[in-house]
C-alpha positions, 0 to 999 in steps of 0.5 A: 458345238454349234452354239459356240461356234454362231456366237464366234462368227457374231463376234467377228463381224461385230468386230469387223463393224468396229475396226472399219467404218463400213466393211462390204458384207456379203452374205450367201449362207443358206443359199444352197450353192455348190460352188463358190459364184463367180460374180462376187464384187471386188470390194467384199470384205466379209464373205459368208459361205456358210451352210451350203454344199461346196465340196472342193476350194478351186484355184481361182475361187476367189480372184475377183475379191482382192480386198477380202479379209473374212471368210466363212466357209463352215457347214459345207462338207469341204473334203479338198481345198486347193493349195493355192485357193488364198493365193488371190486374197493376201488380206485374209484374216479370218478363216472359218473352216468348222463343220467340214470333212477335211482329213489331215492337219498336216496337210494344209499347204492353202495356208503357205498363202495366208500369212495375215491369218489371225483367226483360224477355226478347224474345229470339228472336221475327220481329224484323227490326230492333231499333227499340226502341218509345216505350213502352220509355222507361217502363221505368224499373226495367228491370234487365235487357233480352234482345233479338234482332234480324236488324238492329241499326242507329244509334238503335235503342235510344234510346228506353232511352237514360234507363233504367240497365241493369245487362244488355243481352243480345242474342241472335244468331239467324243472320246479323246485320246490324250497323252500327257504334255501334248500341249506344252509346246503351246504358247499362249494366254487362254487355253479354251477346252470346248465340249461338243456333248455331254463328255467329261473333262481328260484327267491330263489335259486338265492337268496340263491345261493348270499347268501350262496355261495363265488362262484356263476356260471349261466351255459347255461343261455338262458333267465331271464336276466332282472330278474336276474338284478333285483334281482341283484340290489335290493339285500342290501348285497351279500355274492357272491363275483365271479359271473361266467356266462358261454354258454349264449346267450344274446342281448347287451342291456341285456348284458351291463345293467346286467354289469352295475348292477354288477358293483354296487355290492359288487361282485368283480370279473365277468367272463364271457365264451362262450357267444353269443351277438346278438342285437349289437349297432350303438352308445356308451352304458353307462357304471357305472363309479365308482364301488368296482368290482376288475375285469373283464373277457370276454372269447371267446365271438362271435357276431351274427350280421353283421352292428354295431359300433365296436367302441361302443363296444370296448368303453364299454369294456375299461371304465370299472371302474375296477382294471383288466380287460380281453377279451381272445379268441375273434375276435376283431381287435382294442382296443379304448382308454379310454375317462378319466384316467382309473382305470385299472391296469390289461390288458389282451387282449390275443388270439385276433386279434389285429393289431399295432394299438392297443390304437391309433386313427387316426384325420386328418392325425395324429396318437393320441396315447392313455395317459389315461392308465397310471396305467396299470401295467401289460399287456398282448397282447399274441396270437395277430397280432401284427407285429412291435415291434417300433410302439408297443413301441409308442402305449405304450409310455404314459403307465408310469406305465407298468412294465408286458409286454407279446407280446408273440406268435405275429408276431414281427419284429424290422429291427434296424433302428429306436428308440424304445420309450418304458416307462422306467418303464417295468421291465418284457417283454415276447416276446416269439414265434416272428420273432425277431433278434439280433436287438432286443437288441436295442429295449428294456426298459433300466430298465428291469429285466427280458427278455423272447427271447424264440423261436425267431430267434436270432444268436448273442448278439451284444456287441455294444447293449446298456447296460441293467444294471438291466438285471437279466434274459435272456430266449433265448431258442429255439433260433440260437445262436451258442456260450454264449453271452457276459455279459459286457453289462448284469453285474447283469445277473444271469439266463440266459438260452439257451435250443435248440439253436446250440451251439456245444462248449459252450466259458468259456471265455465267461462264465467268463464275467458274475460274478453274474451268478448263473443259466445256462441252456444250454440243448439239444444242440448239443454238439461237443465233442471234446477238445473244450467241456473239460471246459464245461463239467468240469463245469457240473460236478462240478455243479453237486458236488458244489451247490455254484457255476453255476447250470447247469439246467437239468445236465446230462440227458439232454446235449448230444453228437450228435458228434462225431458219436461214442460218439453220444447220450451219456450223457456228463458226462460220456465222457472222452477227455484224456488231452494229446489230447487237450494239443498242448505241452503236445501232441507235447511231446508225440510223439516227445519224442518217436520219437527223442528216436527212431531217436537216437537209429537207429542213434546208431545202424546205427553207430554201424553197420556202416550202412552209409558205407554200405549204401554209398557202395551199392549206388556207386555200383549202380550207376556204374552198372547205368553207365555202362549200360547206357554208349554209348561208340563210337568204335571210343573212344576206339581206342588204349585203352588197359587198364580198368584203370591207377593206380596212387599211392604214392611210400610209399603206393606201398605195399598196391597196390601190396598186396591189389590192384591189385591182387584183380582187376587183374587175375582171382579174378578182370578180369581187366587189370591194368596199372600202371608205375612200370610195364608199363613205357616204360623205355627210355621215360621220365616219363611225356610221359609215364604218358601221354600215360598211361592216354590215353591207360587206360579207366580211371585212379585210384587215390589212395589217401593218405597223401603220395599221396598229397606230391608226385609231380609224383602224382600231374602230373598224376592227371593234365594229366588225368583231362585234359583227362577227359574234353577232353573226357567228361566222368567221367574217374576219380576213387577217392580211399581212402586209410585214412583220408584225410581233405581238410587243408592237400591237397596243395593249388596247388592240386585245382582240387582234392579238385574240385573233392573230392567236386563234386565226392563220393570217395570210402574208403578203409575199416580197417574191414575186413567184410567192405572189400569185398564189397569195391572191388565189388564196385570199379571192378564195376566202373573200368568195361567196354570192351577193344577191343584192350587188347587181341592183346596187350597181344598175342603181349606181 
């Protein structure tokens, strides 16, 4: 009893972790108390008491936890409870009080307190008899009872005959008296009879339990099973239409005769869970081949036996005259085919160990694939080791009524290149938690419906798939991909779902192939946020406010940002992308305005404050300063060079050479010393040997440009003497000054080499603004500087 009585208390607590999202337990069992402790927190909501030494339930025991709602007190030895021990916990809900000493059922006035009790185990205490007291009668939430008792007789559980059980379990603690009818009082679903040892079933209360009972379960049946078939089999009419066996230990010959009399019943479902076969067959056992059962189920079965025909046990199993049958949670490697057509339209052969050779068998050199399952509807090969998805689809050709397919939680692959040969009828396939790819698409039933993909490892929806024109619903969670698939070859898709894959900007435009498209999860991905997401998370938002439109599932609490890193964790809706980021023109305005404005307003003001003049100054000042350091000049070339420069000029511009010029370049002010023809013309010569010998005793010659200078033939005969010297010396001896304006159409065709000049060399202009002028002279006393060896003598001999 103890077994069953730890896998009851284990499924309260899970119980209790799922109706609550997280109840206060508080776990004392094994803890060797003798009293229940004082210091028990007010939030507890489960209490675990259990397997210690606490005789006697006071008043009061339980005043400090008012929020209580399970409580364990089993394995004690409790001989006395107090009439008013619950009176401080009215959420009660669950009472263990199993494994005890208690002595009369009815005597249990605690429970005039506990009128929110829906479990209540008394199971395996000194009951003699099982009068159930008045105070049972306030158990009007009692779902589920656990009784045990030596006697059972007529009217003992009157006192519940108002209270609608959904579980009356009684335990069998030894030889049990019972006279027949007792439970008829009884109203509920499931009738549970618990053995405690190796007893046998009571003849009337199996009877009775057939009789009075929709729901029947045998649990830790050990032996009896002949009688129990007998009975079963002589019996004209049963009430009992699920029969549930569960821990046994029988042979085979005693498990499949008392199959084949339950199959003459009027019972329409068998269960049957844990159960231990020993005495295991060498050759086929015969099987009824007609009955009314709907189905069958077999849960975690184990053989103890080492030699015996698997076959034969397979063989049982898959001729069963049954609309749905079920193995689960059992270690068999291979499922026959049935010898005739089956009746079978159910299969559930999930958490086995079957291999790709499910349904087939080998003649000879060939493979026989099984065709007498063809009204199987729904099948499931969940938690299998299954491994090719192709040699699946031939062992499931023939089944041409299959439309439920789970291969989930297998070892699935598909490489892609050869034809899968699935019935066209599958309209729903599981195929979640394999190692199937982007191939899988090319292995699938054209007419399916609904495709489950999830936890596999696909990247890519290939457009070059064959088109799936029923397609409704598309799982991909948990998957690789790293964008929306495509629907042009899903036109009626409208679910589609992509939890946990890595998609990090979901395309729109790929959205837009899907028309009928109505449900998109695309939740814990780890989302971009960038330009990029903008669509994406206007769709959100929209869904959230226009339920006409796409439901975006679990929007917004679970669609986060993971980059980038100042952004990471927040919720996509409520981050802002500014549109002038995302917009290439609208950005590209955005700063090219600005800057155009600003180039134009330096450009004004530059004008205004004639900059570039400036600027040009300040660069020939430099360069000249540049020059003259850099210059290497031989003694040998200043050799009768008495002169820093020759100024040549127009006769009409005379005055401004002698008011302007020189006066600024000669004497104190400049340091120069100038040469220019009215003062240095040696009169008797001609005017060309002077030019020329002007030009050779100068360091270089200023031209001063004008529209006068143009027309001067003088002028024109200077420049060529003074550029011929300049080739002959190679240096840059020529100084451009001009004096105004001075366009290239109004310079002479015959004055070639002022144009070259004007071309290749930057001239200084004479400025009209006073403020310009200062710095005009600075940069032409810089061009024209440089030392004369021979000056000083030149001017003692003067």
């Amino acid at each position: 009893m103890r077994p069953m009585m730890a896998t009851f208390w284990v499924t309260i607590v899970v119980g209790l972790q799922l109706c609550t999202s997280s109840p206060v337990i508080i776990n004392l069992s094994k803890q060797n108390l003798s009293s229940v402790p004082r210091d028990l927190p007010q939030t507890a909501e489960l209490l675990d008491l259990s397997c210690n030494h606490i005789r006697v339930l006071h008043r009061g025991d339980f005043q400090n936890t008012p929020m209580l709602r399970f409580l364990n007190m089993s394995w004690n030895g409790l001989v006395e409870i107090d009439p008013e021990t619950f009176i401080d916990v009215p959420l009660l809900e669950d009472l263990e009080l199993s494994h005890n000493r208690l002595k009369n059922l009815y005597d249990q006035r605690y429970l005039l307190h506990t009128g929110n009790l829906v479990v209540l185990n008394l199971a395996c205490n000194k009951f003699l008899v099982m009068t159930l007291a008045r105070e049972f009668t306030s158990l009007v939430k009692l779902k589920r009872l656990v009784l045990g008792a030596k006697n059972i007789s007529v009217g003992d559980f009157g006192n519940i005959a108002q209270v609608n059980l959904s579980t009356l379990t009684l335990s069998i603690e030894g030889e049990l008296v019972y006279e027949a009818s007792s439970v008829k009082d009884v109203h509920a679903q499931r009738l549970q009879i618990a053995f405690t040892s190796f007893e046998k079933v009571n003849y009337h209360l199996m009877d009775d339990a057939l009789s009075f009972f929709d729901e029947v379960e045998l649990l830790n049946l050990t032996a009896g099973y002949k009688d129990l078939s007998e009975q079963l089999g002589g019996r004209a009419q049963i009430r009992t239409s699920g029969l549930y066996l569960t821990n046994l230990s029988v042979s085979w010959p005693d498990f499949t005769n008392f199959v084949n009399v339950v199959l003459r019943t009027s019972i329409t479902h068998l269960s049957i869970s844990d159960v231990a076969l020993y005495n295991m067959p060498f050759k086929d056992t015969p099987v009824a081949t007609t009955s009314k059962m709907q189905s069958v189920t077999l849960r975690g079965a184990v053989v103890h036996a080492f030699v015996f025909s698997q076959e034969a046990v397979y063989n049982f199993f898959i001729n069963l005259p049954v609309k749905s049958a079920a193995i689960t949670y059992t270690e068999i490697i291979h499922m026959t085919c049935p010898k005739s057509p089956s009746p079978i339209t159910q299969l559930n052969f999930s958490y086995c160990a079957l291999s790709d050779s499910i349904f087939s068998r080998v003649q000879g050199v060939q493979v026989l694939e099984c065709k007498n399952l063809d009204s199987v509807r729904e099948l499931s090969l969940e938690g299998n080791n299954l491994k090719s998805l192709k040699l699946l689809s031939e062992r499931m050709q023939y089944m041409t009524s299959l439309q439920h397919l789970d291969l989930s939680l297998n070892l699935l692959v598909y490489d892609g290149l050869e034809e899968c040969v699935w019935p066209q009828n599958i309209t729903n396939m599981i195929l979640t938690s394999n190692g199937l790819t982007d191939s899988v698409f090319k292995c699938l039933p054209k007419e399916i419906e609904t495709l489950d993909l999830q936890n596999n490892q696909v990247s890519t929806v290939s457009s070059s798939i064959f088109k799936l024109e029923k397609l409704l619903s598309l799982n991909l969670n948990s998957n690789r991909l790293l964008d929306l698939p495509v629907c042009d070859n899903f036109p009626l898709l409208n679910e589609l779902l992509l939890n946990s894959n890595s998609l990090s900007a979901p395309s729109m435009s790929n959205l837009k192939s899907c028309p009928n498209l109505k449900t998109l999860d695309v939740s814990d991905n780890p989302f971009t946020c960038t330009c990029a997401l903008k669509s994406f998370i206007s769709l959100g938002i929209k869904s959230e406010k226009d339920r006409t439109g796409v439901e975006l599932l679990s929007w917004p609490v679970r669609y986060y940002c993971t980059y980038p890193e100042a952004v990471r964790d927040s919720t996509l809706n409520n981050i802002s992308i500014p549109e002038i980021s995302c917009n290439v023109g609208l950005l590209a305005a955005a700063i090219l305005c600005p800057a155009v404005a600003v180039i134009i307003a330096v450009l004004s003001l530059c004008r205004y404050f004639d900059v570039p003049w400036y600027m040009g100054m300040i660069w020939q000042w430099t360069r000249a300063k540049h020059r003259a350091r850099m210059a290497r000049v031989r003694p040998e070339d200043l050799v009768g060079v008495e002169f820093h420069a020759f100024v040549s000029y127009s006769q009409n511009d005379a005055d401004w050479v002698h008011t302007r010029l020189l006066p600024n370049l000669e004497g104190p002010s400049g340091g120069l010393c100038m040469c220019h023809h009215e003062k240095n013309f040696v009169p008797g010569k001609t005017i060309i040997e002077n030019i020329i010998t002007c030009v050779q005793k100068s360091r270089r010659c200023v031209f001063v440009l004008s529209a006068h200078f143009v027309k001067s033939e003088w002028c024109h005969y200077e420049l060529y003497f003074a550029s011929h010297e300049r080739l002959a010396q190679g240096s840059d001896s020529i100084v451009l000054v001009l004096l105004e304006p001075l366009p290239q159409y109004l310079i002479p065709s015959k004055y070639y080499q002022l144009k070259s000049m004007m071309g290749r060399h930057t001239y200084l202009e004479w400025p009209q603004d006073m403020a310009k002028q200062r710095l005009f002279w600075a940069n032409l006393r810089a061009a024209l500087q440089g030392d004369l060896p021979y000056a000083q003598d030149t001017e003692h001999e003067e």
